[in-house]
N, C-alpha and C positions, 0 to 999 in steps of 0.2 A: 882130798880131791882138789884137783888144780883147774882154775878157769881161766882159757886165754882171753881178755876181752879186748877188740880190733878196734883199732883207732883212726881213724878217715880223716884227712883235712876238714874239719867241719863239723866233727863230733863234738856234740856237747853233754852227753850222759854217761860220759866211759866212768868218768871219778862219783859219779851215784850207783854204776852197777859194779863196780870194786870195794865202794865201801857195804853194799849189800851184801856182798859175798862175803867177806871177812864178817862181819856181822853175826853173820849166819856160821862162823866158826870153819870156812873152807879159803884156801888161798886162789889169789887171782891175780894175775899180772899183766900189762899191757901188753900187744902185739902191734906194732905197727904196720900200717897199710903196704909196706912196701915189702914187708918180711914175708919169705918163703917156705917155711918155718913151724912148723904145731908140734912137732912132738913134745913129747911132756908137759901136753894137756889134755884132760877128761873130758872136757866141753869148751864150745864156743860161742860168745857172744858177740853181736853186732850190736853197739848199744843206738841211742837214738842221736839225732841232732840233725844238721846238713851236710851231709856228706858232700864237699866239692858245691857246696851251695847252691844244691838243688838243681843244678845248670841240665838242659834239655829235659830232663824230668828227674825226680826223686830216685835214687840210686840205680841210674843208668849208666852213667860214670864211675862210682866208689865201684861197679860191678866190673870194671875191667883191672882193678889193682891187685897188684901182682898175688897176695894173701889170697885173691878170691880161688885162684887152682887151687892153693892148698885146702880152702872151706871147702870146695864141692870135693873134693879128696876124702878130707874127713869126712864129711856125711856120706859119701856113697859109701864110705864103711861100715857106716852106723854108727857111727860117734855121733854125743848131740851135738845140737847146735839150735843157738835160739837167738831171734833175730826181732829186737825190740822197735818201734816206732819205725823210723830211718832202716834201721835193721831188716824189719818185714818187708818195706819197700826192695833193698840188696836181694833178699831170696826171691823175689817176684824176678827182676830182671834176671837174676842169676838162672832163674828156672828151675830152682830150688822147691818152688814151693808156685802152684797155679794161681791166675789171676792177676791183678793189679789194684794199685791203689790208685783212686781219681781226687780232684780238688772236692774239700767238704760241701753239700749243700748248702746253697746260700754265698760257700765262698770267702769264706770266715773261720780265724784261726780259732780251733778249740783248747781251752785249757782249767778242766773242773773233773772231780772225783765224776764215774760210773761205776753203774753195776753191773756185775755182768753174770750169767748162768752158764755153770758148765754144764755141756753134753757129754754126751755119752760117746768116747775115742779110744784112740788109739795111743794117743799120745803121749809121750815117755815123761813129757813135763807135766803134768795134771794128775795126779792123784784122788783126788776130795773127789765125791759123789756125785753122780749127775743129777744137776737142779741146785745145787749149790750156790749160791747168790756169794762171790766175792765183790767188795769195794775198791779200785783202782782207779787213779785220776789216765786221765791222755793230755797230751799235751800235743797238737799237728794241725796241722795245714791241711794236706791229703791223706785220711785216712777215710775215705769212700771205698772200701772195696767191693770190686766188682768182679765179674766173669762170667763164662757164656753157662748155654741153659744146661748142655750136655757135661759141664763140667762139676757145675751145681751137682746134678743127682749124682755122680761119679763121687763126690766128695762126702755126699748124705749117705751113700750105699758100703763108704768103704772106712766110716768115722773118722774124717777127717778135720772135720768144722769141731774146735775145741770150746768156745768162750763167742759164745753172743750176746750183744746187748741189753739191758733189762732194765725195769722198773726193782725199787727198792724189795717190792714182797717177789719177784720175778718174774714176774709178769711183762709180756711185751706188746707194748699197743699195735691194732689193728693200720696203723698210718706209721709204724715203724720205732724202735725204741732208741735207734743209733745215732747220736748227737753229729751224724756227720752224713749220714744217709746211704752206708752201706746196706748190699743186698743183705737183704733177710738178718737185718741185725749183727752181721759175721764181726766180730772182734778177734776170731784168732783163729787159725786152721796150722794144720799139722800135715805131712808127705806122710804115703801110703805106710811107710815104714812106723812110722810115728817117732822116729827119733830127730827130725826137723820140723820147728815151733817156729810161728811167726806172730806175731799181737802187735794192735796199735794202743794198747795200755801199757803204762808203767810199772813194772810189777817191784823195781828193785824202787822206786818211792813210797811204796807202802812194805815194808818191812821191820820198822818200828813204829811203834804205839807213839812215840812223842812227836812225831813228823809226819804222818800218814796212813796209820793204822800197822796192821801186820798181816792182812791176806792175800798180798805178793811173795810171802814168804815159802807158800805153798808149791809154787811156782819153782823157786830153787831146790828147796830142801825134797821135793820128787825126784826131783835127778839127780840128787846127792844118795838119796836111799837105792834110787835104782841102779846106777852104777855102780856102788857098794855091794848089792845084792843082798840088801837089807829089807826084810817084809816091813811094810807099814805097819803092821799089826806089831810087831816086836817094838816100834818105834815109839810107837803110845803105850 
């Protein structure tokens, strides 16, 4: 399996989610922001950093580079695509994926491990059981996500919300569990289809034991087995 991963003036996570990927036993190669370009790739990634430095908002800009036709291409195919930190921001403006990300509360950059609880999705990247407590640091500025009331239940009714916030047993307090004060805890939501992922977690920093744990790994290797058309069950 081949991963293109998109390079933004500004990126600073491409060379952590390449070497995750290889890691992980699957090849991955740069795509630069100005390339027209995807075929002979199985997935895409937006990794994280400042795209064009943040300028009018978080990837309002990286969302008009020339590669973005080609993402909403692939994805209105249903190719995946997964849109990390900065990344998630790209799918917001792109309109890839509903909502936005605001300045964290308080206003204050965050940078420490979370936990966070899968729901129960659609999601072509998520695998593991809903209620499943993985460990994943964030590293951002603006990752407040937000959005209106009617899109909320739209996203609860059609499992799109993948990965929200939590206490280490999983548990989410009544004043909120999200280190940055998104609604309802949201850490990662998924398009109707579920083959478009967006998270303000790092999932390709925890894929080894010696640097970060390994339950981002879960993250890749579902979309490796799904494309494949490989049952998880054969996999274990």
């Amino acid at each position: 399996m081949r991963f293109g991963v998109v390079v933004f003036p500004g990126s600073n996570c491409e060379q952590d989610v390449v070497h995750a990927v290889r890691l992980l036993g699957c090849d991955a190669e740069y795509v630069w922001h100005q390339d027209t370009d995807l075929s002979g790739f199985d997935a895409v990634v937006l990794p994280g950093g400042f795209s064009y430095g943040d300028y009018l908002r978080c990837g309002a800009v990286a969302r008009f580079s020339p590669i973005m036709n080609e993402v909403v291409r692939f994805a209105d195919r249903g190719n995946p695509v997964i849109g990390i930190c900065n990344g998630f921001q790209i799918l917001t403006e792109a309109h890839l994926l509903p909502g936005a990300l605001l300045r964290n509360v308080g206003l204050k950059f965050v940078c420490k491990p979370t936990h966070l609880i899968a729901e129960e999705s659609v999601c072509h990247w998520l695998d593991v059981n809903p209620g499943t407590v993985l460990r994943i640091p964030v590293n951002h500025n603006e990752g407040n996500y937000i959005c209106d009331p009617q899109t909320l239940e739209r996203m609860k009714a059609k499992g799109q919300i993948v990965l929200r916030y939590c206490d280490a047993d999983g548990s989410r307090r009544p004043e909120g569990s999200a280190p940055n004060g998104a609604l309802e805890d949201i850490a990662g939501i998924c398009n109707e289809a579920g083959n478009v992922f967006g998270l303000m977690p790092h999932p390709e920093r925890a894929v080894d034991p010696v640097s970060g744990g390994i339950d981002g790994a879960a993250i890749f290797s579902a979309i490796v087995r799904r494309v494949a058309g490989i049952p998880e069950s054969v996999v274990q």
